[in-house]
Backbone bond lengths (Angstrom), bond angles and torsions (degrees), N, CA, C in turn:
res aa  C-N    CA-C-N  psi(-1)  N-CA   C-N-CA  omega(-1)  CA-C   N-CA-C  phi
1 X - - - 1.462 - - 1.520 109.21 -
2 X 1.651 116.72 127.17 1.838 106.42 178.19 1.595 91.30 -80.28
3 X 1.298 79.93 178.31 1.691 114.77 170.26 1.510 105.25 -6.01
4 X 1.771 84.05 -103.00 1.331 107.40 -169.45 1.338 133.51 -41.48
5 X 1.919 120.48 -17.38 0.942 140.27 127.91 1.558 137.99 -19.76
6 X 0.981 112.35 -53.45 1.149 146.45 168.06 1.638 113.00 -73.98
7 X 1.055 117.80 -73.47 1.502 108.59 160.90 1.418 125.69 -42.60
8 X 1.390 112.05 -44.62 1.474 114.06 -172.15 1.616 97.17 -56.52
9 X 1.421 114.77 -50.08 1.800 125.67 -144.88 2.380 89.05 -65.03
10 X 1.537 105.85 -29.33 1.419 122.72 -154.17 2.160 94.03 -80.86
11 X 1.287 81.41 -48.03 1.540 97.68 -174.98 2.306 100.25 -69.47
12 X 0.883 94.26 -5.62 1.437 82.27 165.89 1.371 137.08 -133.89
13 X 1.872 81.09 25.06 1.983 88.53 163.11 1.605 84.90 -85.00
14 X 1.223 153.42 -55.75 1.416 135.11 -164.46 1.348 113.88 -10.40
15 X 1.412 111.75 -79.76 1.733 126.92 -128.28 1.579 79.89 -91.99
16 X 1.583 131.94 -24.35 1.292 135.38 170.08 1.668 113.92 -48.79
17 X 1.554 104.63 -59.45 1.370 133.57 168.79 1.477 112.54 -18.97
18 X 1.777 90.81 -70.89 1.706 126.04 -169.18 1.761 95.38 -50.15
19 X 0.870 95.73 -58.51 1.794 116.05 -173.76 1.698 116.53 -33.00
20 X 1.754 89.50 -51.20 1.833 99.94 -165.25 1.317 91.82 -87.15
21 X 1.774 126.31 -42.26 1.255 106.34 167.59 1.530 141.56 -30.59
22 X 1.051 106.91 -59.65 1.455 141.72 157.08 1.872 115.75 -22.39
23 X 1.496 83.73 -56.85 1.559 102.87 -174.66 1.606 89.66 -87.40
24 X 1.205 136.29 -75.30 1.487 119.03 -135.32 1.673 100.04 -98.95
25 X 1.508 112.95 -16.87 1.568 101.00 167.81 1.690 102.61 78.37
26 X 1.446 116.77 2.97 1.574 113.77 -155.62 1.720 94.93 -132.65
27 X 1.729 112.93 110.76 1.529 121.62 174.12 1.548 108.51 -55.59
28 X 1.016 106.19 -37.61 1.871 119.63 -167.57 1.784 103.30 -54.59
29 X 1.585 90.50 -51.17 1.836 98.07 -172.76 1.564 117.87 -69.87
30 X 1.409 103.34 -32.57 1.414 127.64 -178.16 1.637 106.36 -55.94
31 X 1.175 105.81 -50.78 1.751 120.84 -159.59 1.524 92.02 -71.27
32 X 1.688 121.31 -47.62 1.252 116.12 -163.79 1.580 88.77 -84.53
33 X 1.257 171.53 -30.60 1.109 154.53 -127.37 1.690 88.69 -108.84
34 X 1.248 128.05 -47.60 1.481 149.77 -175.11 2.064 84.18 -56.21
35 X 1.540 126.33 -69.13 1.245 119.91 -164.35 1.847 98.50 -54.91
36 X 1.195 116.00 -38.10 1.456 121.31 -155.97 1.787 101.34 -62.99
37 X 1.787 88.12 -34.13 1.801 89.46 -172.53 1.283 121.21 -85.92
38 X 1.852 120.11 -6.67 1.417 121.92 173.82 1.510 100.77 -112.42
39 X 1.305 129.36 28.09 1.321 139.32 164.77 1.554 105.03 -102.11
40 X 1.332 115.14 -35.94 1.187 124.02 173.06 1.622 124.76 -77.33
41 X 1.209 112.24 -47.68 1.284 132.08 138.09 2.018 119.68 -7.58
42 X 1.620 73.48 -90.70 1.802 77.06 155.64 1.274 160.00 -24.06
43 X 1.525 102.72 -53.04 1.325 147.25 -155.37 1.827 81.34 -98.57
44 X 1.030 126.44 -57.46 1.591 106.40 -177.55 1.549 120.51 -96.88
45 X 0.890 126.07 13.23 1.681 147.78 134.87 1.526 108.36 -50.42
46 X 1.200 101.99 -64.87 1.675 100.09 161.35 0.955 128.83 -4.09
47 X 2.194 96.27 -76.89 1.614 120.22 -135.42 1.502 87.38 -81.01
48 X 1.750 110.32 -45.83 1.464 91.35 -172.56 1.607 120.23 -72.58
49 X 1.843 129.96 -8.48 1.205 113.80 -173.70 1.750 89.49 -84.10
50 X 1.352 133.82 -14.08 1.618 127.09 159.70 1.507 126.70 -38.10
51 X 1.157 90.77 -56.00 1.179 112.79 179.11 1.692 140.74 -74.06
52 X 1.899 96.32 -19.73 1.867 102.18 144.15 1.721 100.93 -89.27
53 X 1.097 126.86 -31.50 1.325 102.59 176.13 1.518 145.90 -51.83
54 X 1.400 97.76 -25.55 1.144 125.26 -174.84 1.566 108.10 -94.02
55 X 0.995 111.81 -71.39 1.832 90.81 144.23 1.231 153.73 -19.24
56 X 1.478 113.53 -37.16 1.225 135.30 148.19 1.838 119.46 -72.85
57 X 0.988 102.41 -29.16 1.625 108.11 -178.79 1.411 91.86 -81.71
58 X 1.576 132.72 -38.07 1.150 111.55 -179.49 1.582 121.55 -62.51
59 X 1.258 101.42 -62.59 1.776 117.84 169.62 1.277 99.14 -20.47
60 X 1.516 117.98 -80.80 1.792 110.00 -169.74 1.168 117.15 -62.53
61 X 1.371 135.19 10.62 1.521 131.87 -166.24 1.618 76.00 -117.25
62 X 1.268 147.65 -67.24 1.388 117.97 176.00 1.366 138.67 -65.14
63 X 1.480 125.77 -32.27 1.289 140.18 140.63 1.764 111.49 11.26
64 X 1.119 115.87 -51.60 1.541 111.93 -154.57 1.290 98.70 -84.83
65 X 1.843 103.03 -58.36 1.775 109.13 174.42 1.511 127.00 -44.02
66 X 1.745 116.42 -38.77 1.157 111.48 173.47 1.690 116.66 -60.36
67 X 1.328 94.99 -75.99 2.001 103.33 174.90 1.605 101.98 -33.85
68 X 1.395 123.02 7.89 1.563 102.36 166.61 1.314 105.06 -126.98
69 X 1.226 106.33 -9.00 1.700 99.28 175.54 1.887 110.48 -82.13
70 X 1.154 96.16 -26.97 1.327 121.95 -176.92 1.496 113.25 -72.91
71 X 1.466 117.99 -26.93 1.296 134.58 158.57 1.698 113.72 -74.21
72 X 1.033 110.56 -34.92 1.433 109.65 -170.74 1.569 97.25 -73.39
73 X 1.017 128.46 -47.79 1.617 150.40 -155.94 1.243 89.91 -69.74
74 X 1.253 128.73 -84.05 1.482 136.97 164.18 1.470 129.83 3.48
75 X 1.892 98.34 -71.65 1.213 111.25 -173.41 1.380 100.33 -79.06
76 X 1.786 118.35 -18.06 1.640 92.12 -179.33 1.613 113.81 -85.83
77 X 1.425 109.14 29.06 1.279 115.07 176.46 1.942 137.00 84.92
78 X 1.498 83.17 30.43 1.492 111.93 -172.73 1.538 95.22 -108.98
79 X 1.167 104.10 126.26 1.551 134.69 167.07 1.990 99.31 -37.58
80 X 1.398 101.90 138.76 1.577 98.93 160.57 1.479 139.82 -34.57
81 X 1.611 97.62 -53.22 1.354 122.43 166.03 1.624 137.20 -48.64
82 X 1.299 91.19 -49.70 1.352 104.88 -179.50 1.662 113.96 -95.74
83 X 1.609 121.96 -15.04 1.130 130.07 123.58 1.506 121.29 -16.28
84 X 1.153 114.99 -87.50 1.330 130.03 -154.02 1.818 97.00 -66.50
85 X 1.508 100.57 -43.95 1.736 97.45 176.80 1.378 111.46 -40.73
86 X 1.392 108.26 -65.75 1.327 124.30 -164.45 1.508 109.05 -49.13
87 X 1.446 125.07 -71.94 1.327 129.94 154.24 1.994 126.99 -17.12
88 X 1.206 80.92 -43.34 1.728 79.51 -177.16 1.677 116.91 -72.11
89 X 1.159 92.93 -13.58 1.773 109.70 -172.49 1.654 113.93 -79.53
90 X 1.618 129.74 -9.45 1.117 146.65 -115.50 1.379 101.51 -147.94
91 X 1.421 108.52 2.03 1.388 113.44 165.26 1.630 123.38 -167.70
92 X 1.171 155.90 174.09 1.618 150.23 161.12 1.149 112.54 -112.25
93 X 1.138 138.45 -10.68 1.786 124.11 161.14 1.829 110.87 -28.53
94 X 1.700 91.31 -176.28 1.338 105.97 -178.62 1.552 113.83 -68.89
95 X 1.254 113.55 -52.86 1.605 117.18 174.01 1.325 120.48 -60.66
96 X 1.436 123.52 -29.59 1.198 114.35 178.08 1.608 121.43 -97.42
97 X 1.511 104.13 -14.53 1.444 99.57 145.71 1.815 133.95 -71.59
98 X 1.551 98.54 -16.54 1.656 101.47 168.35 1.271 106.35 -69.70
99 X 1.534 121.90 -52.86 1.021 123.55 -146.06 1.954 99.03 -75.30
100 X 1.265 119.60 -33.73 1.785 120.40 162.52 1.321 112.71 -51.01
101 X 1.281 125.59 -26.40 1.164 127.36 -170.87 1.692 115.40 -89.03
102 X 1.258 92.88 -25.62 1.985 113.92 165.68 1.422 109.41 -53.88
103 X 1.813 99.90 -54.22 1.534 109.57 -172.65 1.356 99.70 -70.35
104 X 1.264 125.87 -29.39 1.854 108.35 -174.87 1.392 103.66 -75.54
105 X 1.372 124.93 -29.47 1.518 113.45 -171.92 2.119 113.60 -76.82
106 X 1.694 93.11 -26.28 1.398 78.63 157.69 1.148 141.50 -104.55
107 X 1.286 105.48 3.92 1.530 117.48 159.86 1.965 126.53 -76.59
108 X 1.477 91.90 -5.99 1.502 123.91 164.85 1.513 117.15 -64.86
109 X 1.884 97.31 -44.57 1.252 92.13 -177.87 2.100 97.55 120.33
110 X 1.464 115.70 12.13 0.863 134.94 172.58 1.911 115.60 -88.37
111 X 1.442 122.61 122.74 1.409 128.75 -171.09 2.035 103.69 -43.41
112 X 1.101 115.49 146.14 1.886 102.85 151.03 0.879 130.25 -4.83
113 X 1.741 82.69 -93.85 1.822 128.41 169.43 1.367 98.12 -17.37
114 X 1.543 107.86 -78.28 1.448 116.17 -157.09 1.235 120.52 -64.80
115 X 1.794 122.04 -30.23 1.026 122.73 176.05 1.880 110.56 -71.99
116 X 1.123 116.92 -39.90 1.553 112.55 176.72 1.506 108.20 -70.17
117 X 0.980 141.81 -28.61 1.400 140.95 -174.48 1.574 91.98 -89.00
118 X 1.353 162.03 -47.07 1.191 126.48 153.66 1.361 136.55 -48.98
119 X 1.275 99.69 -34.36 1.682 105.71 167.97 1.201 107.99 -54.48
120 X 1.581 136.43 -31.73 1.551 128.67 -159.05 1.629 88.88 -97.66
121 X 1.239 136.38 -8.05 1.563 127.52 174.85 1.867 97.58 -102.30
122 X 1.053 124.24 -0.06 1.494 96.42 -176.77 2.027 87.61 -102.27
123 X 1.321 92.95 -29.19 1.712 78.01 171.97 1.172 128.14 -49.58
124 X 1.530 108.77 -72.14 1.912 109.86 154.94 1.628 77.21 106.33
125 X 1.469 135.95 41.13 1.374 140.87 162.67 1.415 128.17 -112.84
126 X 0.933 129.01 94.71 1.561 133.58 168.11 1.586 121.23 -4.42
127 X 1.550 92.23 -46.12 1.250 100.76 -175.13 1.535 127.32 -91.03
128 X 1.236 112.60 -20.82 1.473 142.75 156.38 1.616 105.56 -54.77
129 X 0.944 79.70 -86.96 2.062 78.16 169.27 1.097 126.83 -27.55
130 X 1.700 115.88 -49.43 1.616 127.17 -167.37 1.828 83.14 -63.97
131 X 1.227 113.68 -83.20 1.637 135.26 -173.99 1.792 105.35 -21.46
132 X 1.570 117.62 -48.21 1.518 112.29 -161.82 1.403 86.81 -102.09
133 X 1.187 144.84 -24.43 1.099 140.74 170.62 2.250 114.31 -50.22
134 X 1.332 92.93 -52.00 1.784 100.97 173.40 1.601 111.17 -70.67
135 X 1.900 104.02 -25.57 1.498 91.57 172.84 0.968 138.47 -87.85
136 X 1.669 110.29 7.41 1.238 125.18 -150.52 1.758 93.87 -95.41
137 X 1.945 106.02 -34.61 1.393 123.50 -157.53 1.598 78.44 -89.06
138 X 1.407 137.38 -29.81 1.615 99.88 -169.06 1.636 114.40 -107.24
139 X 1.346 102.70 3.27 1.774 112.95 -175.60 1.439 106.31 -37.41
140 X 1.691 119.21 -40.14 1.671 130.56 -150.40 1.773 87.43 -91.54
141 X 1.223 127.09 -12.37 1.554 125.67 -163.52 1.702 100.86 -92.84
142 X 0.952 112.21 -14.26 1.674 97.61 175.26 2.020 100.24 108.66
143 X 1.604 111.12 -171.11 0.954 98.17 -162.46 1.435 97.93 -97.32
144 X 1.386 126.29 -32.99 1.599 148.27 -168.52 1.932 86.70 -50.25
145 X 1.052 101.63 -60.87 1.467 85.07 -164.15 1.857 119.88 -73.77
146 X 1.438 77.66 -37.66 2.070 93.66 158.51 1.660 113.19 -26.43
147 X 1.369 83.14 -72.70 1.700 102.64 -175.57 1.491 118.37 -44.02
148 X 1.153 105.35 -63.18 1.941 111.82 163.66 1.223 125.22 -48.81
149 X 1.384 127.10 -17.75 1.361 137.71 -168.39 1.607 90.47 -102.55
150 X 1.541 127.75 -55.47 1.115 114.84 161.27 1.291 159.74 -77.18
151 X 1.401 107.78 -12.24 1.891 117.95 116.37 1.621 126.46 -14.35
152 X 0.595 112.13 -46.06 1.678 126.43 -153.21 1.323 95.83 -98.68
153 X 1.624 120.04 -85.95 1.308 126.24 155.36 2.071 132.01 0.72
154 X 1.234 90.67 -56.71 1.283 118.79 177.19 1.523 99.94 -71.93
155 X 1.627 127.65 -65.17 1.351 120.22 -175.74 1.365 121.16 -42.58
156 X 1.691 102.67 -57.96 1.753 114.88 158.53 1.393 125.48 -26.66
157 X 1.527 106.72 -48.31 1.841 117.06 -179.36 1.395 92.12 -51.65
158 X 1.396 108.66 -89.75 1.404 110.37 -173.23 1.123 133.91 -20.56
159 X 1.241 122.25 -84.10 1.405 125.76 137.21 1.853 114.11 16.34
160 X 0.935 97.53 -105.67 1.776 123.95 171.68 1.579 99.99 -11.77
161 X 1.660 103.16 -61.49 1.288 118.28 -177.42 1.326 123.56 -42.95
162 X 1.202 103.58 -69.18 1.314 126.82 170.03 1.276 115.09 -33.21
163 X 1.190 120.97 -63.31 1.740 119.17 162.08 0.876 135.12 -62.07
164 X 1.135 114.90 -16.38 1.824 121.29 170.51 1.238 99.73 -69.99
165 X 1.675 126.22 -58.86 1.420 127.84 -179.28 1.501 97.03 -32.97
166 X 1.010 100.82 -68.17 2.317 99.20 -150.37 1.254 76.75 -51.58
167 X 1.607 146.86 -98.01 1.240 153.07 -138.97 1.421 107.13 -57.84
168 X 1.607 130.09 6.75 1.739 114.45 165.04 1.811 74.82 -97.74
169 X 1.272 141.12 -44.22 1.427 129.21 -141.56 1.688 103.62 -72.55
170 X 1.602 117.23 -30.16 1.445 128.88 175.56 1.721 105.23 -66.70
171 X 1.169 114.78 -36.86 1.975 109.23 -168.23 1.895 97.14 -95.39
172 X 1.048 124.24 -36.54 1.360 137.24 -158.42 1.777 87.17 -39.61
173 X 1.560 124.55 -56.45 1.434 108.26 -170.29 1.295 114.41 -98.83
174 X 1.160 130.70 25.75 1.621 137.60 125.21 1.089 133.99 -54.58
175 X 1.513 106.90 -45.71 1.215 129.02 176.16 2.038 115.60 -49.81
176 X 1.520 84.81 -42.46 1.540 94.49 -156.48 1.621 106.73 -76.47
177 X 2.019 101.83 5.55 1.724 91.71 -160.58 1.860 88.45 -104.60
178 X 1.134 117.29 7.07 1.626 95.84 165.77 1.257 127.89 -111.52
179 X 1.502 127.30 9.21 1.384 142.35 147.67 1.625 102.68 -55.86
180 X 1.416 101.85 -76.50 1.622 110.52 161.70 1.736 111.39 -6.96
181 X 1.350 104.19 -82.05 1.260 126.43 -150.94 1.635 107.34 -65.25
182 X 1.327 112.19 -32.60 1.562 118.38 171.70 1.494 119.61 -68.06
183 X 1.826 108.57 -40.70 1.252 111.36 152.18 1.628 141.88 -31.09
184 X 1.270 99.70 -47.95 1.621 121.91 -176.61 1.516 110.54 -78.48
185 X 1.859 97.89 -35.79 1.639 93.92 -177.59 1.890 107.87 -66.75
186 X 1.560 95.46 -38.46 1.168 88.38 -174.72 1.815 136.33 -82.43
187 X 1.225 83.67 -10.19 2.075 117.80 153.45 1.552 90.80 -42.27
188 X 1.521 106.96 -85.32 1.465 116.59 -151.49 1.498 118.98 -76.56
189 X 1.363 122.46 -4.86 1.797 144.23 153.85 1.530 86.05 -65.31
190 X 1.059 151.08 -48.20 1.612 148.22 -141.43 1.596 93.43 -85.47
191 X 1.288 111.42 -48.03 1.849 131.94 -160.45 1.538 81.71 -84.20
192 X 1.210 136.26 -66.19 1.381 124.91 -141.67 1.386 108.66 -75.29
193 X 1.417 114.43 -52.76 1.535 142.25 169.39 2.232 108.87 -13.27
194 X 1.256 108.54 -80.62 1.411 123.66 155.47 1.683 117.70 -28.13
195 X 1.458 105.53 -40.97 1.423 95.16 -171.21 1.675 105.74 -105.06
196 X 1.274 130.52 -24.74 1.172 114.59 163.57 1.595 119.19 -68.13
197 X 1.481 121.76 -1.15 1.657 127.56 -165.71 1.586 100.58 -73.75
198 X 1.597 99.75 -30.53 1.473 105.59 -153.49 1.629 92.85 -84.21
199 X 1.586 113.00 15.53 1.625 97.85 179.79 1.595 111.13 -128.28
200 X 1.352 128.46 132.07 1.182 126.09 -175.03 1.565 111.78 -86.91
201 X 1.192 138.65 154.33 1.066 139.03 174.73 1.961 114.24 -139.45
């Protein structure tokens, strides 16, 4: 969500505020109804930063397999290009639908270069970037040196991978205790809510 998004969603606990005031006459209910609405707030801030994450967890979870299929293709003496075609066809995830979408723009009539270096900005991956970024510098070098660069490349994926796994499997049940925890707050806003109503101030 940008900004202004965000402001707008902030700018309309107010007139909400004004409202229950209005209605219940009660600071106690007000304060908790105000926590209930930036708990909620929260809680879908979340879903959408989940939801590039997970996107991103996908990307690097295919990342490694491609740069090796792409190596194999390579070294058996297949052009970059027609590499990468072939490869992109070989799966439907997110990357390998970018990466079809590379091949349509140069089959458009769009440069390599240019078509892989947009592909590495619609990903929006660190690691994508690092990878099309070195291929971008050795495309003009032939395949011999290609090949070694994607050797290497590929070991790194793995690698990389591999550690990311253990380190999502260490946070994964941390993760799961603040869904939890918003639940309960909003359990006990439910319990408390009723019994401060019955008090005027």
């Amino acid at each position: 969500m940008n900004l202004s998004g965000k402001a707008g969603t902030a700018l309309l606990v107010i007139p909400i505020t004004l409202i229950l005031y209005g209605l219940l006459q009660n600071a106690v209910v007000i304060v908790l109804f105000i926590l209930l609405e930036f708990l909620a707030f929260y809680y879908f801030q979340m879903q959408i930063s989940d939801v590039m994450k997970k996107r991103d967890m996908e990307i690097s979870r295919d990342l490694p397999s491609i740069i090796s299929k792409i190596t194999l293709l390579v070294n058996a003496g297949m052009v970059l290009r027609e590499a990468w075609a072939q490869v992109a066809q070989t799966g439907d995830t997110t990357l390998y639908k970018e990466m079809q979408r590379a091949v349509e723009d140069m089959n458009n009539g769009m440069s390599e270069v240019d078509a892989y270096m947009d592909f590495s900005q619609r990903c929006q991956s660190a690691k994508v970037r690092k990878f099309i970024s070195t291929v971008e510098q050795n495309v003009s070098k032939g395949n011999k040196d290609l090949v070694a660069y994607l050797k290497e490349q590929s070991q790194i994926a793995w690698t990389e991978k591999k550690e990311y796994v253990r380190q999502q499997g260490e946070t994964a049940s941390s993760k799961m205790l603040i869904p939890i925890g918003i639940m309960f707050v909003g359990i006990l806003i439910m319990v408390i809510v009723p019994i401060f109503a019955n008090f005027s101030f």
